[in-house]
Structures are given as C-alpha cells and as structure tokens.
mmCIF file as gemmi writes it, N, C-alpha and C atoms, coordinates in Angstrom:
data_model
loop_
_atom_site.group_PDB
_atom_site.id
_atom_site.type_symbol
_atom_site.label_atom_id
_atom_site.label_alt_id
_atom_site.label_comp_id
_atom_site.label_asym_id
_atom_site.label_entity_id
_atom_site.label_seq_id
_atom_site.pdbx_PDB_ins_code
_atom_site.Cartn_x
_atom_site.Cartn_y
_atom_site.Cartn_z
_atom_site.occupancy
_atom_site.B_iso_or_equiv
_atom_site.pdbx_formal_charge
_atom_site.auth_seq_id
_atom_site.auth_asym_id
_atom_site.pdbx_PDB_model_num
ATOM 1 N N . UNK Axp A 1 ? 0.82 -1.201 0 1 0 ? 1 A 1
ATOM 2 C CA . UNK Axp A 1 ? 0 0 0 1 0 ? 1 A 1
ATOM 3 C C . UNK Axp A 1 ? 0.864 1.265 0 1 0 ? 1 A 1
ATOM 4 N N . UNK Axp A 2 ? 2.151 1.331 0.696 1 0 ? 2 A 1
ATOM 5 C CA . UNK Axp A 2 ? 2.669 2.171 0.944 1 0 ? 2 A 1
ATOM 6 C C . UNK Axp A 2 ? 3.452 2.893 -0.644 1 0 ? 2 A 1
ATOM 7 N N . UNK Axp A 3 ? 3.758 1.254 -1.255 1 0 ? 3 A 1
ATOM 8 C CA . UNK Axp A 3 ? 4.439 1.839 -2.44 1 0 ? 3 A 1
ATOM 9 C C . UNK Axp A 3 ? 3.373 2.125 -3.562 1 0 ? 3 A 1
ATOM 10 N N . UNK Axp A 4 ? 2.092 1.836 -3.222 1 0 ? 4 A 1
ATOM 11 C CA . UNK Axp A 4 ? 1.364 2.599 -4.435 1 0 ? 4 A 1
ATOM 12 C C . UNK Axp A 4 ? 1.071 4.22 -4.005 1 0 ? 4 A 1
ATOM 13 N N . UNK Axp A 5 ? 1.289 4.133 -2.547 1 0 ? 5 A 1
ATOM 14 C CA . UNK Axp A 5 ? 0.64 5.614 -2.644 1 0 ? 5 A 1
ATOM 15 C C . UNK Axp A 5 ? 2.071 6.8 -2.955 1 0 ? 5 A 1
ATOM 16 N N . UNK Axp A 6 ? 3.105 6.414 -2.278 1 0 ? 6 A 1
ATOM 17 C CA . UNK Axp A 6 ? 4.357 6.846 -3.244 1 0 ? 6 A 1
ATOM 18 C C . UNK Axp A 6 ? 4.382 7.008 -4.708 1 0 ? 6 A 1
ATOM 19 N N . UNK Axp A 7 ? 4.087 5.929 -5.237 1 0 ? 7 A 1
ATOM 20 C CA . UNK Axp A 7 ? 4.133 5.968 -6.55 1 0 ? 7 A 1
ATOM 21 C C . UNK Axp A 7 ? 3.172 6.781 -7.177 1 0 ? 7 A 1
ATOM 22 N N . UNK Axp A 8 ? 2.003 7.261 -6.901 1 0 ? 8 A 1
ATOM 23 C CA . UNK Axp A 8 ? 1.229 8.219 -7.444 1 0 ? 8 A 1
ATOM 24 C C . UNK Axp A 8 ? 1.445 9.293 -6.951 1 0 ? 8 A 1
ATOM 25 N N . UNK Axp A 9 ? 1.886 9.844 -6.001 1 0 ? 9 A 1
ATOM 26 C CA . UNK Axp A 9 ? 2.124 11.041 -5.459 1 0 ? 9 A 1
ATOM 27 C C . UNK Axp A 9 ? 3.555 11.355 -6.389 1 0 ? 9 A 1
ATOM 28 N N . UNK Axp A 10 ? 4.596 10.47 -6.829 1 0 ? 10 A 1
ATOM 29 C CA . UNK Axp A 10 ? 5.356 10.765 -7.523 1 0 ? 10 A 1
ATOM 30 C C . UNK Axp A 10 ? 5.453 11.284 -8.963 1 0 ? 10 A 1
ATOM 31 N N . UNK Axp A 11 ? 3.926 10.452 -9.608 1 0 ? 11 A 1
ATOM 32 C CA . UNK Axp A 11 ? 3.273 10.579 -10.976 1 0 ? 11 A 1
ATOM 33 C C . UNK Axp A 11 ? 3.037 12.184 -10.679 1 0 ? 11 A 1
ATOM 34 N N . UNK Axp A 12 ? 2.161 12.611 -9.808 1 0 ? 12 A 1
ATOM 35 C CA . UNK Axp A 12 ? 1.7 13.223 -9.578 1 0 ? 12 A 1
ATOM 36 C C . UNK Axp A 12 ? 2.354 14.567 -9.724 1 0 ? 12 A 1
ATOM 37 N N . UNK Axp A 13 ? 3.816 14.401 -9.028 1 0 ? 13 A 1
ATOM 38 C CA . UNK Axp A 13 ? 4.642 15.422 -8.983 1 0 ? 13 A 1
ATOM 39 C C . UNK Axp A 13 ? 5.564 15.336 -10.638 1 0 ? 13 A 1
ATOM 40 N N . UNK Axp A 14 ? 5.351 14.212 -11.377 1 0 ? 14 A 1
ATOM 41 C CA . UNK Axp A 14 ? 6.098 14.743 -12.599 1 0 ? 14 A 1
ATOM 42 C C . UNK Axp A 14 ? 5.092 15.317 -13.835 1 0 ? 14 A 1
ATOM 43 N N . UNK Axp A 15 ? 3.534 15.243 -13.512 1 0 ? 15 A 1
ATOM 44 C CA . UNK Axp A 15 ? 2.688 15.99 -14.414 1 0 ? 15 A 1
ATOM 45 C C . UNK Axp A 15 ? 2.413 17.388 -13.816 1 0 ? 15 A 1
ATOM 46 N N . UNK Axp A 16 ? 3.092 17.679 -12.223 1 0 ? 16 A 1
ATOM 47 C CA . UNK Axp A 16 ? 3.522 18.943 -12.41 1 0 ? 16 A 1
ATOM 48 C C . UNK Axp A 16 ? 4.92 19.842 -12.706 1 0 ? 16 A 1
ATOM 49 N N . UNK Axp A 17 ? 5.655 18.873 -13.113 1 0 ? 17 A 1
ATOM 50 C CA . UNK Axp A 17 ? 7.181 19.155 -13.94 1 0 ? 17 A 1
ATOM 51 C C . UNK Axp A 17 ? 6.511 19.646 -15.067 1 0 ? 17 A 1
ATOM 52 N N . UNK Axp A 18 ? 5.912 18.881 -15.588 1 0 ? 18 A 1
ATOM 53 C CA . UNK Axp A 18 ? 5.86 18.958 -16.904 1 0 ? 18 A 1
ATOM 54 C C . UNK Axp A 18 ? 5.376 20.386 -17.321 1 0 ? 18 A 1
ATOM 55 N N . UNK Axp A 19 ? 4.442 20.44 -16.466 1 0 ? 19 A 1
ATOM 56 C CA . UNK Axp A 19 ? 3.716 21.72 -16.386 1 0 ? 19 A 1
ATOM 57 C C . UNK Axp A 19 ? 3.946 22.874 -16.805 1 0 ? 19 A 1
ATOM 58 N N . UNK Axp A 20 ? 5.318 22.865 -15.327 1 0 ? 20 A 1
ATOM 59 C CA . UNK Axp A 20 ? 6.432 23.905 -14.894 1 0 ? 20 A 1
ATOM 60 C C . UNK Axp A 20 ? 7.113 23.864 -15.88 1 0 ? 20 A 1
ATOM 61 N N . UNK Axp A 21 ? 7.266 22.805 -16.777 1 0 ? 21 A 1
ATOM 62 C CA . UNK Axp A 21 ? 8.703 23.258 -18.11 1 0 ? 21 A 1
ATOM 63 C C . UNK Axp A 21 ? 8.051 23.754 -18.903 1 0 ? 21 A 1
ATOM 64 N N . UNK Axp A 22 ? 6.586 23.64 -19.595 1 0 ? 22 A 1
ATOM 65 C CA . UNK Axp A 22 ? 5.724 24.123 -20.138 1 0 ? 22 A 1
ATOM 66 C C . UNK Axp A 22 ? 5.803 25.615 -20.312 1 0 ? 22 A 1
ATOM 67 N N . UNK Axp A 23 ? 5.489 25.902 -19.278 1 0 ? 23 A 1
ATOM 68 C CA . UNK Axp A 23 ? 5.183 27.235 -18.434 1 0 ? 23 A 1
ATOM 69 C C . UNK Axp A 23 ? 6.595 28.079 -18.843 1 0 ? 23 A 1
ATOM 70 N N . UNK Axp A 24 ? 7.312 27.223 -18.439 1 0 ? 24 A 1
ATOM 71 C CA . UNK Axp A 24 ? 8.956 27.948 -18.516 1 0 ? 24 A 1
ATOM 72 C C . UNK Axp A 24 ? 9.198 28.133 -19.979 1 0 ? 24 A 1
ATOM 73 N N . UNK Axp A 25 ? 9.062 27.354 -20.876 1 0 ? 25 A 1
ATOM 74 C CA . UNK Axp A 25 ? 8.848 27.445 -22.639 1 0 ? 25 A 1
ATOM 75 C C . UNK Axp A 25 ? 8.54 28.144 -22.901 1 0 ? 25 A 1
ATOM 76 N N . UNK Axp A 26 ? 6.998 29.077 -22.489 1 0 ? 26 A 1
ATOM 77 C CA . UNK Axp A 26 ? 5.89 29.495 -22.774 1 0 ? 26 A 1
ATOM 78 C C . UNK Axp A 26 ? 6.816 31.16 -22.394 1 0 ? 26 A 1
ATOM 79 N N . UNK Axp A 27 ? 7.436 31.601 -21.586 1 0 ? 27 A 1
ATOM 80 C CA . UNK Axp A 27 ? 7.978 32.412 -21.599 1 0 ? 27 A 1
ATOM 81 C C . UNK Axp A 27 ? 9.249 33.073 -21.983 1 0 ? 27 A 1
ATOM 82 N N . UNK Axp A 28 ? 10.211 31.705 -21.957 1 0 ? 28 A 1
ATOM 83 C CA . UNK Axp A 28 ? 11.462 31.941 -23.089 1 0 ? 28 A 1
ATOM 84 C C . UNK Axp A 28 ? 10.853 32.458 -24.241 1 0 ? 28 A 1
ATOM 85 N N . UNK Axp A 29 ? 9.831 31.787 -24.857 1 0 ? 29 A 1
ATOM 86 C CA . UNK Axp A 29 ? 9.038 32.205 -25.962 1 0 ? 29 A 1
ATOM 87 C C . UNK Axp A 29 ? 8.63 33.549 -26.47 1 0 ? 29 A 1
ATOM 88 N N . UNK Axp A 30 ? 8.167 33.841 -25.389 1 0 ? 30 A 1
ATOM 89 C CA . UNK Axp A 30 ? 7.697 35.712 -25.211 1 0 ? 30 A 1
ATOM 90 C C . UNK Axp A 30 ? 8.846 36.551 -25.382 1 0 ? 30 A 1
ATOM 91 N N . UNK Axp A 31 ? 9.775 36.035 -24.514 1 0 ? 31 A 1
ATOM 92 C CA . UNK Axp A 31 ? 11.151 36.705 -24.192 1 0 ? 31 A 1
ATOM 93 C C . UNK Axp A 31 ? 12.175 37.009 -25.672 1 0 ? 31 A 1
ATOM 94 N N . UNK Axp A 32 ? 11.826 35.608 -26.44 1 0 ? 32 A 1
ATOM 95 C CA . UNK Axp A 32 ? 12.425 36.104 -27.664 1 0 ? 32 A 1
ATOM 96 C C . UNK Axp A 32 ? 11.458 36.62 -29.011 1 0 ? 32 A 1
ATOM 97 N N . UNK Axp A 33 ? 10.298 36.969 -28.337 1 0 ? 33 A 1
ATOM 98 C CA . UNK Axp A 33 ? 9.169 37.548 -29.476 1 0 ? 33 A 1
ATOM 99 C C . UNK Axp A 33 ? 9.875 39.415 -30.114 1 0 ? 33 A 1
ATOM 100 N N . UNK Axp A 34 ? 10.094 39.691 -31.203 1 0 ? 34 A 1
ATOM 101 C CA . UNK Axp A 34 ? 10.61 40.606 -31.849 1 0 ? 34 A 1
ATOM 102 C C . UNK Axp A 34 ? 9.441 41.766 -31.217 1 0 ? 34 A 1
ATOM 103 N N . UNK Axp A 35 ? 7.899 40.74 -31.137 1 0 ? 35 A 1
ATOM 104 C CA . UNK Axp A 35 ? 7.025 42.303 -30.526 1 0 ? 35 A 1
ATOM 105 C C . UNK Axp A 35 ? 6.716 41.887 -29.394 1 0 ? 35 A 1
ATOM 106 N N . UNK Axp A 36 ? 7.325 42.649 -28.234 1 0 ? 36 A 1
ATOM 107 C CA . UNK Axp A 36 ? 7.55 42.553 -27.15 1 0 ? 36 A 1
ATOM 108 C C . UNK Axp A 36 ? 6.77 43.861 -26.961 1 0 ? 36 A 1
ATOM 109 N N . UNK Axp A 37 ? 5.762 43.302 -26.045 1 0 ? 37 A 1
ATOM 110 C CA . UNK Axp A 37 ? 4.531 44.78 -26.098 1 0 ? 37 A 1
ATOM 111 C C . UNK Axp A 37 ? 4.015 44.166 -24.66 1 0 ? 37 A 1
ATOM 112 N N . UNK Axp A 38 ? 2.795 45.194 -24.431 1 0 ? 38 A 1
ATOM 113 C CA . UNK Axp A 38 ? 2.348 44.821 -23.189 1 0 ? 38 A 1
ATOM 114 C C . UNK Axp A 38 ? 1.566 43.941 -22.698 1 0 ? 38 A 1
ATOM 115 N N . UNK Axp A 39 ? 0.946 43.188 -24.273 1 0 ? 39 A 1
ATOM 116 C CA . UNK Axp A 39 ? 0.2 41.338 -24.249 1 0 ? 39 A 1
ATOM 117 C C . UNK Axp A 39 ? 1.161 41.006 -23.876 1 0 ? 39 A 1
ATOM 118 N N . UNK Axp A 40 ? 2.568 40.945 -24.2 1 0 ? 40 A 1
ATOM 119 C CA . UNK Axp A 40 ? 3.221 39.715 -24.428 1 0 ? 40 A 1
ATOM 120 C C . UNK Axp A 40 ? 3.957 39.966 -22.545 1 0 ? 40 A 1
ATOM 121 N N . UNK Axp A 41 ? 4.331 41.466 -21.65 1 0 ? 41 A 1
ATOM 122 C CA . UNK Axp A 41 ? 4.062 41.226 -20.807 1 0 ? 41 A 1
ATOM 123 C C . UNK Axp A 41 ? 3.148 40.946 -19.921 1 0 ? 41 A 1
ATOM 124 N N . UNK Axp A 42 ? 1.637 41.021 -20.247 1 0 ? 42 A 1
ATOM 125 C CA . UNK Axp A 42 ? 0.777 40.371 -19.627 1 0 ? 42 A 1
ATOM 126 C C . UNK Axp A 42 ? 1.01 38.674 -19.491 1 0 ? 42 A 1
ATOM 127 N N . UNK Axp A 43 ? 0.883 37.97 -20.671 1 0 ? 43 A 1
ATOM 128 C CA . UNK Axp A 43 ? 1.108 36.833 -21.254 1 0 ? 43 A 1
ATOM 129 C C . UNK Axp A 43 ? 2.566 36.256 -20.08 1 0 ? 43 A 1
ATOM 130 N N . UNK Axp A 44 ? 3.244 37.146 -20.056 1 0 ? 44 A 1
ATOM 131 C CA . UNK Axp A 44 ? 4.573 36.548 -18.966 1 0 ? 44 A 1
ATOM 132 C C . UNK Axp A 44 ? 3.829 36.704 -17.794 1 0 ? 44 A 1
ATOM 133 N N . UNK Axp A 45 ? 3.751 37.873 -17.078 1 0 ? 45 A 1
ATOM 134 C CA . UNK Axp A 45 ? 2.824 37.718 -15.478 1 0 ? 45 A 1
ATOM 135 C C . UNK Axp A 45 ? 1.739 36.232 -15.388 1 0 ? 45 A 1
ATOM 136 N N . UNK Axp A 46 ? 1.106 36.152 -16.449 1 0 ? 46 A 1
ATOM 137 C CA . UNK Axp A 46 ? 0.746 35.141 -15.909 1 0 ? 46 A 1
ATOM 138 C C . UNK Axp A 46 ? 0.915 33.696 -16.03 1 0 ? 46 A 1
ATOM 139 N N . UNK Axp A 47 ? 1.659 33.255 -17.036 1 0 ? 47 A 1
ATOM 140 C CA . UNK Axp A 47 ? 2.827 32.112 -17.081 1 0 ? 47 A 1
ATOM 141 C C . UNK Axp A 47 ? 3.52 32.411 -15.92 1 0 ? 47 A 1
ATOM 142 N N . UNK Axp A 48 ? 4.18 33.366 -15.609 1 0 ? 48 A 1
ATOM 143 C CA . UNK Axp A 48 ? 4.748 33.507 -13.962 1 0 ? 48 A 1
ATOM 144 C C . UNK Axp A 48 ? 4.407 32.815 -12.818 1 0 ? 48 A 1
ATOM 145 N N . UNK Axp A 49 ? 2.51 33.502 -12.885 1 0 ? 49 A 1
ATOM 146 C CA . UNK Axp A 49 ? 1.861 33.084 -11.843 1 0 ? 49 A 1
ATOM 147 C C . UNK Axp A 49 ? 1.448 31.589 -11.774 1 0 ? 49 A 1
ATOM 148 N N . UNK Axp A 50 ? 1.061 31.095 -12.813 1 0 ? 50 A 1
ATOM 149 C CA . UNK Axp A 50 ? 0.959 29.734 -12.744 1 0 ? 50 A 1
ATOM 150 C C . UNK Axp A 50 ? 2.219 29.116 -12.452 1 0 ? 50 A 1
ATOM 151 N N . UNK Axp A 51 ? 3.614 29.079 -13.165 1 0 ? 51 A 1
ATOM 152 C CA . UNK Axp A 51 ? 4.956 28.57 -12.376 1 0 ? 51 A 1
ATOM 153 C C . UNK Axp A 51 ? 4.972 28.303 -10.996 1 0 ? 51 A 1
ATOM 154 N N . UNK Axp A 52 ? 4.872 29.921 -10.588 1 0 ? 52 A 1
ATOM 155 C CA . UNK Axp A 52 ? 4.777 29.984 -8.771 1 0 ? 52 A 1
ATOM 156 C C . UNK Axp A 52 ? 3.764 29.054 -8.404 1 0 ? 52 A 1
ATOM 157 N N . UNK Axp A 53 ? 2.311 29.086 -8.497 1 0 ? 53 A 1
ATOM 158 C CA . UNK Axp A 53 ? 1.516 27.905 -7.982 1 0 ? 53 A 1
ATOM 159 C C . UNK Axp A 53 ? 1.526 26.789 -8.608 1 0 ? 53 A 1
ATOM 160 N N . UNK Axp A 54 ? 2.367 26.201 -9.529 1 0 ? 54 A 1
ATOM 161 C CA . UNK Axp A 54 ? 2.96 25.162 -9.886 1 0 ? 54 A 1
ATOM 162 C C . UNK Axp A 54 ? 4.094 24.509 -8.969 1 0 ? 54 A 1
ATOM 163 N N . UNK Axp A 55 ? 5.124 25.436 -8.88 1 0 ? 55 A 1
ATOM 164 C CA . UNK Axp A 55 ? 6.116 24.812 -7.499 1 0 ? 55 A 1
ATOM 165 C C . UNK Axp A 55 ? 5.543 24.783 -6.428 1 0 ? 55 A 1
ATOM 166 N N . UNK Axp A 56 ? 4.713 25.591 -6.1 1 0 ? 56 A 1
ATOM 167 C CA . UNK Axp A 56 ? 4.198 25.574 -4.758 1 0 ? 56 A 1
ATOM 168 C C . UNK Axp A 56 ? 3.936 23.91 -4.966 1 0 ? 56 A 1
ATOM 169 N N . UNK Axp A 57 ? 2.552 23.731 -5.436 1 0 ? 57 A 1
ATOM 170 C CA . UNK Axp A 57 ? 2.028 22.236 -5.49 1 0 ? 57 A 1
ATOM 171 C C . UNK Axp A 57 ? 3.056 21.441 -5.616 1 0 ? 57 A 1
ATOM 172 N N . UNK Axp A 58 ? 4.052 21.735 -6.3 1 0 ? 58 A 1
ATOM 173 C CA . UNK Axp A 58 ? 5.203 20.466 -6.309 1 0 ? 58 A 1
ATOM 174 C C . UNK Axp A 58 ? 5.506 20.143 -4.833 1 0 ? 58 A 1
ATOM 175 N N . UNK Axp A 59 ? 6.174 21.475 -4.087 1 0 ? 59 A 1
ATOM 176 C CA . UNK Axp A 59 ? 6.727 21.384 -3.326 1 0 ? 59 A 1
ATOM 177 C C . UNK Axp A 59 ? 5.632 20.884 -1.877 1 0 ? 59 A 1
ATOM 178 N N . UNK Axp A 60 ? 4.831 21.217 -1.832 1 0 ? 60 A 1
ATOM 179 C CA . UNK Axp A 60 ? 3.334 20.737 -0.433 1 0 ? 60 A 1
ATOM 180 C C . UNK Axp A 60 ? 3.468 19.072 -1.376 1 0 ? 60 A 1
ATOM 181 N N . UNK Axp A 61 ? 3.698 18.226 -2.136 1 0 ? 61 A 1
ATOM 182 C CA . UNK Axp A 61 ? 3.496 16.746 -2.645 1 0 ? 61 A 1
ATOM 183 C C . UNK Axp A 61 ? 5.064 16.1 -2.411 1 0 ? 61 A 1
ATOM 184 N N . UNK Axp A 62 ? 5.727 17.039 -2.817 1 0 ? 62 A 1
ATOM 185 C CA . UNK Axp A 62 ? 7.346 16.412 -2.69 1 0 ? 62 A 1
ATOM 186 C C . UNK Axp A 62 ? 6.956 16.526 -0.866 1 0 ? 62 A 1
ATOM 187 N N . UNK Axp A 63 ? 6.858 16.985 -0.316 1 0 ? 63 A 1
ATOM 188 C CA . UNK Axp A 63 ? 7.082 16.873 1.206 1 0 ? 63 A 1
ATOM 189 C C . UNK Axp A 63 ? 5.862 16.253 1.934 1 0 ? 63 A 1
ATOM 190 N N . UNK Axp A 64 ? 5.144 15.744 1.23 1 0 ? 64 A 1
ATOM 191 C CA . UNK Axp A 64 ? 4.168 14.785 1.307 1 0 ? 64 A 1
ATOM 192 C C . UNK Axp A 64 ? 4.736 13.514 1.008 1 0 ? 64 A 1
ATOM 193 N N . UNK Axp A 65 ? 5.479 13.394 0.268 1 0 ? 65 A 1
ATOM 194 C CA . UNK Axp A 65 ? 5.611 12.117 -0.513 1 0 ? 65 A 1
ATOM 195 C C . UNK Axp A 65 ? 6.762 12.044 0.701 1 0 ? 65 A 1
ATOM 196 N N . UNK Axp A 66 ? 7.902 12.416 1.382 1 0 ? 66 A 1
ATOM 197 C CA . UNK Axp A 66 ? 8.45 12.297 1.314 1 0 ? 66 A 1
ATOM 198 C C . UNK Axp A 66 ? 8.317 11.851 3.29 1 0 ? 66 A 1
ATOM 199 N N . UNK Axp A 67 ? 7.322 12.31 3.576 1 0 ? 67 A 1
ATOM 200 C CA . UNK Axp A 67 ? 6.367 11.741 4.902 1 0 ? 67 A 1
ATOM 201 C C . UNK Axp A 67 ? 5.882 10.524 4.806 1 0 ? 67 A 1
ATOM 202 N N . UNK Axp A 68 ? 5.353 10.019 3.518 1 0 ? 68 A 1
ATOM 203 C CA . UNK Axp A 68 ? 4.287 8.742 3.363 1 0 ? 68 A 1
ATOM 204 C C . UNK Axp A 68 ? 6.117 7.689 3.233 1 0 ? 68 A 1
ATOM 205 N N . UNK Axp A 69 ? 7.184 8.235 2.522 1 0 ? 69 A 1
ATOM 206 C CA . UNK Axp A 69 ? 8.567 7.462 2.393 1 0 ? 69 A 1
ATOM 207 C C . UNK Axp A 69 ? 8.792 7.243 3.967 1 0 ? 69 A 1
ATOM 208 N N . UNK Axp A 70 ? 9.211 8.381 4.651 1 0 ? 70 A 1
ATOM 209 C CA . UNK Axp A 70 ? 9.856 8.235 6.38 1 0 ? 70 A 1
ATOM 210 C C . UNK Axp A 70 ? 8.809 7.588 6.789 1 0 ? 70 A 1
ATOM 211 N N . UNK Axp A 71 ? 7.069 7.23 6.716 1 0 ? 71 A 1
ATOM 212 C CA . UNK Axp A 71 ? 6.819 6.434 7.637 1 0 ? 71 A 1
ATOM 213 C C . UNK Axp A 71 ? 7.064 4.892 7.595 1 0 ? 71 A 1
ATOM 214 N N . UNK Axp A 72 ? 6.815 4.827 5.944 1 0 ? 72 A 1
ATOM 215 C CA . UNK Axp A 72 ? 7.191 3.665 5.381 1 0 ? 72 A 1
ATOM 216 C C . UNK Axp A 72 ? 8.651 2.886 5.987 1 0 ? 72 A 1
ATOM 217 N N . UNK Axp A 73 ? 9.7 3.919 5.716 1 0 ? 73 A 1
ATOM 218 C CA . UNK Axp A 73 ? 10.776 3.43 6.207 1 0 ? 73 A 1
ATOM 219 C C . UNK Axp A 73 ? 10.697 3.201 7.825 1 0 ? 73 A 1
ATOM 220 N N . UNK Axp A 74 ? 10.161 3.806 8.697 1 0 ? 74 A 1
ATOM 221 C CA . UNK Axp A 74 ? 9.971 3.376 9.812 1 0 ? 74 A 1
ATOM 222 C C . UNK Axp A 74 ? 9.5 2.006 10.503 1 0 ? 74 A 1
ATOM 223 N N . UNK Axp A 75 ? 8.067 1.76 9.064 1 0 ? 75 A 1
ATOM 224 C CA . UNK Axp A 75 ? 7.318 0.739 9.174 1 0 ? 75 A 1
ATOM 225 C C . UNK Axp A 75 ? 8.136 -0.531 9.158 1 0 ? 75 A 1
ATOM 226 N N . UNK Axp A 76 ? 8.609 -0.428 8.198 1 0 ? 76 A 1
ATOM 227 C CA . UNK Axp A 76 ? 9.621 -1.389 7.53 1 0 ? 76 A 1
ATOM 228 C C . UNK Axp A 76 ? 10.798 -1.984 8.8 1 0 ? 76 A 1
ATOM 229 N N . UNK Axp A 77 ? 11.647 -0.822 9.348 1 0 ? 77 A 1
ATOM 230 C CA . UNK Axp A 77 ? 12.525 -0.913 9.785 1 0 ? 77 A 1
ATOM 231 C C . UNK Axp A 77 ? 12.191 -1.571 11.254 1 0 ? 77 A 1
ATOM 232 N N . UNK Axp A 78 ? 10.592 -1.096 11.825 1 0 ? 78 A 1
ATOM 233 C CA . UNK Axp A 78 ? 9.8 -2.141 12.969 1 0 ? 78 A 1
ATOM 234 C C . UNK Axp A 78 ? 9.522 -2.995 12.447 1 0 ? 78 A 1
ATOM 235 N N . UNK Axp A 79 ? 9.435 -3.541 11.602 1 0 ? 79 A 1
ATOM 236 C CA . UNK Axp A 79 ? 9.017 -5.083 11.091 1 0 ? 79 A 1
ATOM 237 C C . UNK Axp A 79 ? 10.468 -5.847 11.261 1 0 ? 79 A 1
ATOM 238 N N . UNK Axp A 80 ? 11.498 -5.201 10.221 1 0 ? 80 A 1
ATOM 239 C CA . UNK Axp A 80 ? 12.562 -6.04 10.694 1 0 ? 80 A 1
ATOM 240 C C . UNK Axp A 80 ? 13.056 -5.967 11.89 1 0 ? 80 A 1
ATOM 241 N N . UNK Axp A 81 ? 13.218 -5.305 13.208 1 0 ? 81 A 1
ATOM 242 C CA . UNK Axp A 81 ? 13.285 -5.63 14.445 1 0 ? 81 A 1
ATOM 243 C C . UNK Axp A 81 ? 12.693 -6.616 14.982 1 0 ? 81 A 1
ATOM 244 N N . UNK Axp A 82 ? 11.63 -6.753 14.904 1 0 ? 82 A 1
ATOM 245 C CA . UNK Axp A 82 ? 10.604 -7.799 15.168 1 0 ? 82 A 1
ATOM 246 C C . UNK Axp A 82 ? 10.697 -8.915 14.577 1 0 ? 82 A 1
ATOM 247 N N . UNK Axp A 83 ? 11.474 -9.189 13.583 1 0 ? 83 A 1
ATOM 248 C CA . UNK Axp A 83 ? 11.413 -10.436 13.021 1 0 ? 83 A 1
ATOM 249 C C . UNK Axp A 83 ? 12.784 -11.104 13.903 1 0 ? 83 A 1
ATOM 250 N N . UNK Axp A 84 ? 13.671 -9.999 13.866 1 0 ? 84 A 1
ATOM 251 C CA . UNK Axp A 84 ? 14.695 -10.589 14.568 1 0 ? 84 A 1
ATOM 252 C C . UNK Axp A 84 ? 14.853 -10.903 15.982 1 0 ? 84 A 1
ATOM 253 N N . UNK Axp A 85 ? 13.679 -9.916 16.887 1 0 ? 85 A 1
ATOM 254 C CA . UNK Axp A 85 ? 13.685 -10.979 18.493 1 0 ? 85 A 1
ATOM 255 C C . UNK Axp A 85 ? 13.041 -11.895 18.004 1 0 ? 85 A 1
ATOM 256 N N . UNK Axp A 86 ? 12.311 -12.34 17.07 1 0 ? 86 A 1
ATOM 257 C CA . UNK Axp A 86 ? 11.784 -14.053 16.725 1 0 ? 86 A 1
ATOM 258 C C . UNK Axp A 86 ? 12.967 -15.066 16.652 1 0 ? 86 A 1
C-alpha cells in the first residue's frame, strides 16, 4: 500500500514538472518575441503566476511524498526488528 501511494504522489509530482517546463517554454518564448509589447508582458505575469503555484504544489506533494517514504521506512525498519527478536 505504501508503495502505491508513493508511486502516485510521484506521478503526480512529474505531471507537475511537466507543467512547470511548459510554463517555462511558454515564456522563453515571449522573451524572444521581436514584438515585445504589453500582451506579451501580460502573457509573462501570468505564465509567472501559474509557475509559482505550480512549485508551490510540487513542493506541499514532494514533502508529502516524502512523509508517506519516512513512515514507510519506519514501518519497515519495525518489522525487521521484530522479526529478529523471533
């Protein structure tokens, strides 16, 4: 159980990579547009803003994921104690 819920929380965190490189494209893009006007800085503010609440979510799942790992490893590491006073 432990490694499926890892494993989707991990999925989870690389369809918001993907996102974030997206996002990051999406403004190199602008950056080298010849008409660089005030759409195209609108168009960046908010590719910006989605980035920022893009890492955010990465980062609240990476430190999620990484709680559901330490308990796991805990779990684990009381099981093998226990096997060995047997």
């Amino acid at each position: 159980m432990d490694r499926v819920k890892i494993a989707c929380k991990m999925a989870l965190i690389g369809i918001e990579m993907k996102k974030l490189m997206q996002c990051t494209e999406l403004v190199a893009d602008y950056l080298q547009d010849d008409a660089f006007d005030e759409v195209s800085l609108e168009a960046i503010k908010d590719a910006l803003n989605v980035i920022s609440h893009t890492a955010s979510e990465i980062e609240d799942k990476a430190n999620s994921t990484w709680l559901d790992t330490n308990k796991a490893q805990e779990k684990l590491t009381k099981e093998a104690e226990a096997d060995e006073t047997l």
